[in-house]
C-alpha positions in Angstrom: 4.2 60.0 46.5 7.4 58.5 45.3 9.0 62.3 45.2 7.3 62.9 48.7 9.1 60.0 50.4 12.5 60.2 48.5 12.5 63.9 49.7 12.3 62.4 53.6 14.8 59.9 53.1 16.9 62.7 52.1 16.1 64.7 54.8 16.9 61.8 57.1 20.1 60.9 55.6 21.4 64.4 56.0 22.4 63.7 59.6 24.2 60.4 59.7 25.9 61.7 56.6 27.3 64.6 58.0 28.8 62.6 61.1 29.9 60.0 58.6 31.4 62.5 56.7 33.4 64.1 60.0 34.2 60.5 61.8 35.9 60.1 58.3 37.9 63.5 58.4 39.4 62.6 61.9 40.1 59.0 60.4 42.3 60.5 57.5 44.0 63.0 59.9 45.1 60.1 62.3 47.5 58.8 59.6 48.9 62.3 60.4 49.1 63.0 64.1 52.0 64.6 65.6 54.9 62.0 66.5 55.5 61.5 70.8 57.9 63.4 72.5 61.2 61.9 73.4 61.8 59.8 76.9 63.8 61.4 79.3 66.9 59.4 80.7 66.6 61.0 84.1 63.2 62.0 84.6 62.3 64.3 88.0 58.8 64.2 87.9 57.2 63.2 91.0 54.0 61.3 90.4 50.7 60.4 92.8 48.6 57.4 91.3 45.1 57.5 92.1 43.2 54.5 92.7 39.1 54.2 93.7 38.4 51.0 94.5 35.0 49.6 95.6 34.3 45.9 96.6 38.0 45.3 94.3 39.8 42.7 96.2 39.9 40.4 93.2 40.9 43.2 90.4 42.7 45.0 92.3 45.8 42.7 93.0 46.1 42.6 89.3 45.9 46.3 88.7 48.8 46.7 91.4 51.0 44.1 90.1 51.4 45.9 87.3 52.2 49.4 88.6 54.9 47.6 90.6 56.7 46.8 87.2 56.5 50.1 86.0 59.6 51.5 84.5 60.1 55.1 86.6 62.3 55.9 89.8 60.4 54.0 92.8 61.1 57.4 94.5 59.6 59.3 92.1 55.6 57.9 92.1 53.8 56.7 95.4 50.3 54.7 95.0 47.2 55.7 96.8 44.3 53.6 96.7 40.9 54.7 98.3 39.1 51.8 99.1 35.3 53.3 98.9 32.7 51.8 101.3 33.7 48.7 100.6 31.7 45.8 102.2 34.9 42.9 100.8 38.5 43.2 101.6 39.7 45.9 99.3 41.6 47.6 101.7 42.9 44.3 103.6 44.4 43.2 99.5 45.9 46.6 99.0 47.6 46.4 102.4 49.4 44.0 101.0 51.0 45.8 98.5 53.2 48.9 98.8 50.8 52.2 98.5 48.9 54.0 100.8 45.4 52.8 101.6 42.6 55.4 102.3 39.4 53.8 104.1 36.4 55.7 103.1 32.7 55.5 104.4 29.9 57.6 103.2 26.4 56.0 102.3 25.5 59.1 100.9 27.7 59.7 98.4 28.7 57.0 96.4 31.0 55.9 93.3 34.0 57.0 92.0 34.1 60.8 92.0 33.1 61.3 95.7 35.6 59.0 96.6 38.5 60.4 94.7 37.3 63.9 95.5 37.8 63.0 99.2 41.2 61.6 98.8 42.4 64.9 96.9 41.5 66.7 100.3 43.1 63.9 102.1 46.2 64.7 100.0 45.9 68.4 100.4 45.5 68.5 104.0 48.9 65.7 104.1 51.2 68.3 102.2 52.6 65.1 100.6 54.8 66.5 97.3 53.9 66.1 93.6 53.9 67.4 90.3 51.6 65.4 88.5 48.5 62.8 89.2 47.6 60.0 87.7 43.7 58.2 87.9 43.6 54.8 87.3 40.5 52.3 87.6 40.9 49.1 90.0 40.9 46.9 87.5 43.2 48.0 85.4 46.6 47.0 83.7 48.6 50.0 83.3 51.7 49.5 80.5 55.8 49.8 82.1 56.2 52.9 80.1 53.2 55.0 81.4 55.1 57.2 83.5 58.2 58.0 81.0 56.1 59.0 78.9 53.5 61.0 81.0 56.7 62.7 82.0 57.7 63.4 78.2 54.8 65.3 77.1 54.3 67.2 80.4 57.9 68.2 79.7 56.5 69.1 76.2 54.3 71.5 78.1 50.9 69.4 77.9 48.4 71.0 80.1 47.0 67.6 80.6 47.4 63.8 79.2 44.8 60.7 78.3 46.2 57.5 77.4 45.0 54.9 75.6 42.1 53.0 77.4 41.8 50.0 75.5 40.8 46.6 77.0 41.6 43.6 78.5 41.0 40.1 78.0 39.8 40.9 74.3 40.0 36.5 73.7 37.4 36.0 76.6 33.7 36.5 74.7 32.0 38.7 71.7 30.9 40.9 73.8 34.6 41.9 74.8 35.8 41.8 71.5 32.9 44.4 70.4 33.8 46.5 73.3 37.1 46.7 72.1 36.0 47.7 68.3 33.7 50.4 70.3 37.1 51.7 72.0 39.2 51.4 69.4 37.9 54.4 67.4 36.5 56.3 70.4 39.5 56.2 72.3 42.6 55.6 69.7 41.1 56.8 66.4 39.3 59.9 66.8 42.0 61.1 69.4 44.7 61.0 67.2 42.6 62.5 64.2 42.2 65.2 66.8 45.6 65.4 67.8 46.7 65.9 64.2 43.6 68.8 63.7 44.5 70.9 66.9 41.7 70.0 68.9 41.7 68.4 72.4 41.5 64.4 72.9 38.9 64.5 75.7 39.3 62.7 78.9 37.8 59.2 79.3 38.3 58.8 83.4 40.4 56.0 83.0 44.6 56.9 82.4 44.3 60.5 83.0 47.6 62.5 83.9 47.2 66.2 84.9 50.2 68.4 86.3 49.3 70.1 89.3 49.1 73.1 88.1 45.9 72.5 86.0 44.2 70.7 89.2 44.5 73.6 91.0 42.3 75.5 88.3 39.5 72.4 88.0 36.6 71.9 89.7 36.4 67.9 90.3 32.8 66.6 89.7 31.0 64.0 91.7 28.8 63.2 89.0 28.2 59.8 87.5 30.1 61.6 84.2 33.0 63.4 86.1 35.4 62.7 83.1 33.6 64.8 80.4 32.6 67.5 83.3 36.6 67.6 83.3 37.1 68.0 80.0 34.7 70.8 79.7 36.1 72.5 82.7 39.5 72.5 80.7 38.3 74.1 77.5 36.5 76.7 78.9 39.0 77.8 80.7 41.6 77.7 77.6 43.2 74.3 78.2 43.1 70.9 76.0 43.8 67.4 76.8 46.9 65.8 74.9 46.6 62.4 73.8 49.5 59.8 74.5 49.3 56.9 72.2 52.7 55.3 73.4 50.9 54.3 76.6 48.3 52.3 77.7 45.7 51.5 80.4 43.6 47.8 79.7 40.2 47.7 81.4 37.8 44.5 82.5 34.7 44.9 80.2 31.5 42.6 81.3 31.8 39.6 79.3 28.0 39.5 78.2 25.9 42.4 77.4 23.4 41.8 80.7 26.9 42.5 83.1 27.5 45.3 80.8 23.9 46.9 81.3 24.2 49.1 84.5 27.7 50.1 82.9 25.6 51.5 79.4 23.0 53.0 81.1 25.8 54.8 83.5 27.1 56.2 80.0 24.5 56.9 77.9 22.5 58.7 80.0 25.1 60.8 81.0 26.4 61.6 77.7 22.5 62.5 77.0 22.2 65.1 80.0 25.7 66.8 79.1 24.8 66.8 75.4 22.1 69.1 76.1 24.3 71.2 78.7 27.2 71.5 76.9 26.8 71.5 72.7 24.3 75.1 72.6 27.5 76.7 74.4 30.5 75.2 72.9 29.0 76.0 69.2 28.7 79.6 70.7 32.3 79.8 72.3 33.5 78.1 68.2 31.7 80.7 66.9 33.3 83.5 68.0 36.7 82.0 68.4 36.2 81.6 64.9 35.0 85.5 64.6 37.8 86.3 66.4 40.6 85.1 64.8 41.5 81.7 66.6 41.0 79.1 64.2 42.3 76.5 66.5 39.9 77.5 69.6 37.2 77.4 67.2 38.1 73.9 66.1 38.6 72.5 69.7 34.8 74.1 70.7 33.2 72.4 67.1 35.2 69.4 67.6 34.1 69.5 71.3 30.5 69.7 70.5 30.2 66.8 67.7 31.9 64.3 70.5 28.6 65.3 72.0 26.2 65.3 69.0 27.8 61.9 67.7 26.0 59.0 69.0 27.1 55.9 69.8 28.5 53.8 66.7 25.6 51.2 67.4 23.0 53.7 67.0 24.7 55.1 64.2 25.0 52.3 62.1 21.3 51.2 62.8 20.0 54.1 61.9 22.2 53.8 58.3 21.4 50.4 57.8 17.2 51.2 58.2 17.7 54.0 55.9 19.6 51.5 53.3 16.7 49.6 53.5 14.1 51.9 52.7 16.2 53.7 49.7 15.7 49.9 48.5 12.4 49.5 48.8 11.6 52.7 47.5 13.9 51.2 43.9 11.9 48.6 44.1 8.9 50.3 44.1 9.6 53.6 42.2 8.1 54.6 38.7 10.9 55.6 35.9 9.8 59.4 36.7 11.6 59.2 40.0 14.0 56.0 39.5 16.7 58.8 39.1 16.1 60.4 42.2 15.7 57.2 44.3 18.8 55.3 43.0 20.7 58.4 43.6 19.4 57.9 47.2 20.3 54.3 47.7 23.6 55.6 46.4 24.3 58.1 49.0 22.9 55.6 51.9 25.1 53.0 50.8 28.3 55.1 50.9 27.1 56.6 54.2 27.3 52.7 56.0 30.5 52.1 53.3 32.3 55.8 55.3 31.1 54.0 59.1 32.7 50.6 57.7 36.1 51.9 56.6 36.3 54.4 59.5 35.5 50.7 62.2 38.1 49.0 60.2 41.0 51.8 60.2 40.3 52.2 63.8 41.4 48.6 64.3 44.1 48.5 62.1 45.6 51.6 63.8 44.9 50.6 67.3 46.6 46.7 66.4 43.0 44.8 67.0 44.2 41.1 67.2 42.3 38.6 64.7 39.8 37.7 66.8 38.5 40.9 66.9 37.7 40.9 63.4 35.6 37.7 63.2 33.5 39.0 65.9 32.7 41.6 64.2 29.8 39.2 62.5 28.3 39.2 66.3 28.0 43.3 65.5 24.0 43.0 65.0 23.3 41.5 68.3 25.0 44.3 70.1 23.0 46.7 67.7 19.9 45.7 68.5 20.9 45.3 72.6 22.2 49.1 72.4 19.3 50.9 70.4 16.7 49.0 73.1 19.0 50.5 75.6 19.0 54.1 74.0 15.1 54.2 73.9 15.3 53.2 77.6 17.0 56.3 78.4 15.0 58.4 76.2 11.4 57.0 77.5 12.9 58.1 81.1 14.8 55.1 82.7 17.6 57.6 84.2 20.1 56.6 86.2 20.4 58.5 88.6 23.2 56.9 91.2 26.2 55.3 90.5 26.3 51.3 90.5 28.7 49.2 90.3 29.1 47.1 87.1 28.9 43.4 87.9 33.0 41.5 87.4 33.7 38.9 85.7 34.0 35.3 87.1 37.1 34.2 87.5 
C-alpha cells in the first residue's frame, strides 16, 4: 500500500515540479536580461495616450496629474481619454485637464475593450498624426520617464513595449502588499527572464506601447481578456512584445480580498478559456519552429504556452504545500521496506515549495519590494485559501461572462 501511494504522490509531484523547475529557469536568466537602450536627447516620436475611463472621476485626476509631469516634448504626445458610459463625472474631471475627452454610450457593449476599440475608430476617422500609442488604465500613475524610453526601444526596432505594472499604495493593507508580491514575479521577474531567453514578455493591458505599424496588423479584442488576445495575435503573426523595465505604470488594487473578487474572477476565468484556446496550438507552432530550424520561435511558442499552463502562484503553492504534507504523513507511517522511497519523496516536495520560495523572494528583491512587503508575506495563507475557493468557483461553472467594474478604494 505504502508503494501504491508513494507512486501517486510521485505522479502528483511531477507537475508542480516541472513549473517549479521553469519559474526557476526564468528567475536565473533575469540576473541576465539585456541592458535598456539609450535615451534620446531629441526624441521625434509622436505619441497618442489612451485612456478608458468608467465612473473615474476620483482616480482619474490622479492618473492625469502625472502624465502632465512627464518628461517628453508637450508637442510630441496628446491625451485621449474615453469616458465609457459613465453614470459620474468622468468626462466633466477630465475636462479639466488638457486631453481630449471622448463621451461614449453603449449599454450593450461594455468595459474596456469596446470602449477603446471605438476611440481607435474615432482616431482613424480624425486623421490625427502618430507613431506610436500608449494604453493606460484611469487609475494609474505612470513614471516621468515613460515616454523617453518608449521612444528608445521603438528606436531599437521593438515591434511592441510592456512596462512594468506594478502597484500603488503598497503601505495601505495586506491585501495590497500580496498583490504586489503576485506582480512582482508575473510582471517584473518572468519578463526579464524572458527577455534574457528570446521569448516575448506578454502584454498585461496596463502600460502597453505599440508603433503604429504593428496596430495596423492587430485585430483589437473586445473580450474581457483583450490583453492576452493581443499578445497571441502578435506571435502568430511573427512579432513579440519587448519588455521595458526602466518604466513604470502603478495601479489601485482593492484593498481587501471581497473588492478584489469581481477583479479575480475577471482574470481567472479568462486565463482558463484562453488556456484551452491557445496552449494545443502554440506547442504545435514550437514544434515545428523547432523542426525547422528557429530555435528562438520555438522558444517564444513553449514559453508562450507555459504562461498559459502555469497557474496562479496561490494555487501553486497550495497544491505543493498539500503534497508536503502527505510525503509526511506517508514517513510517518511508512514500514523500513519503503522509508527509502518515501523520504526521497518528502525530499523532492520540500525542494519543489523551497524553488517557489526563492523564485517569490528574488522577484522582490529584483522588482525593489519595500519592507513592508516582506512581513506580509506571513498574511500569504489567507490569500491562498481565498484564491483556491475562487479557482473551484470557476471550474464548478461560475463564469463571468460580462465585464464589471472592480469596486475603488475609499478615499
Amino acid at each position: 500500500m505504502i508503494i501504491f501511494f508513494s507512486g501517486l504522490l510521485f505522479f502528483l509531484l511531477i507537475f508542480p515540479i516541472l513549473i517549479t523547475t521553469y519559474l526557476l529557469l526564468l528567475t536565473f536568466a533575469a540576473f541576465f536580461a539585456p541592458a535598456p537602450p539609450r535615451l534620446s536627447n531629441r526624441p521625434t516620436r509622436r505619441f497618442l495616450i489612451l485612456i478608458p475611463a468608467h465612473n473615474e472621476e476620483k482616480s482619474l485626476p490622479v492618473c492625469l496629474n502625472s502624465l502632465e509631469q512627464i518628461d517628453y516634448p508637450p508637442e510630441l504626445f496628446r491625451v485621449h481619454v474615453v469616458a465609457d458610459n459613465c453614470l459620474d463625472e468622468t468626462a466633466a474631471v477630465a475636462k479639466k485637464f488638457d486631453v481630449v475627452v471622448h463621451e461614449r454610450t453603449n449599454a450593450n457593449q461594455l468595459g474596456k475593450g469596446p470602449a477603446l476599440q471605438w476611440l481607435m475608430g474615432r482616431l482613424r476617422q480624425s486623421g490625427e498624426p502618430y507613431d506610436a500609442l500608449v494604453f493606460v488604465d484611469a487609475d494609474t500613475l505612470v513614471s516621468r520617464n515613460f515616454l523617453r524610453v518608449a521612444d528608445a526601444h521603438l528606436a531599437a526596432g521593438a515591434q511592441a513595449l510592456q512596462a512594468y505594472y506594478a502597484v500603488r499604495d503598497v503601505e495601505r493593507s495586506w491585501a495590497i502588499s500580496l498583490r504586489y508580491a503576485a506582480l512582482a514575479v508575473l510582471h517584473y521577474l518572468r519578463p526579464q527572464g524572458r527577455m534574457a531567453l528570446g521569448g516575448s514578455a506578454g502584454l498585461k493591458g496596463n502600460g502597453m506601447v505599440f508603433p503604429a505599424k504593428t496596430l495596423r496588423a492587430l485585430n483589437w479584442a473586445g473580450s474581457l481578456t483583450e490583453d492576452i488576445q493581443l499578445h497571441m495575435d502578435l506571435l502568430l503573426n511573427g512579432r513579440w512584445v519587448e519588455f521595458m523595465p526602466e518604466a513604470s505604470v502603478w495601479g489601485e488594487m482593492p484593498e481587501s480580498l471581497a473588492r478584489s473578487q469581481t477583479q479575480h474572477a475577471r482574470w481567472e476565468a479568462g486565463r482558463v478559456d484562453l488556456a484551452r484556446q491557445y496552449v494545443p496550438r502554440l506547442l504545435r507552432m514550437a514544434y515545428q519552429r523547432f523542426h525547422s530550424g528557429d530555435r528562438r520561435a520555438a522558444f517564444r511558442f513553449f514559453d508562450a504556452a507555459m504562461e498559459h499552463a502555469i497557474p496562479p502562484l496561490s494555487v501553486l503553492v497550495s497544491a505543493s504545500v498539500a503534497l508536503l504534507i502527505a510525503s509526511v504523513v506517508l514517513v510517518v507511517f511508512a514500514r523500513p521496506a519503503g522509508s527509502v522511497l518515501v523520504t526521497a519523496l518528502l525530499a523532492l516536495a520540500a525542494t519543489n515549495l523551497i524553488g517557489q520560495i526563492i523564485y517569490v523572494l528574488v522577484g522582490l528583491r529584483l522588482a525593489g519590494a519595500p519592507r513592508s512587503v516582506y512581513r506580509n508575506l506571513l498574511f500569504a495563507p489567507w490569500l491562498i485559501l481565498w484564491k483556491v475557493g475562487q479557482y473551484l468557483r470557476i471550474f464548478v461553472g461560475e463564469r463571468q461572462k460580462a465585464w464589471v467594474r472592480t469596486a475603488r478604494n475609499e478615499g
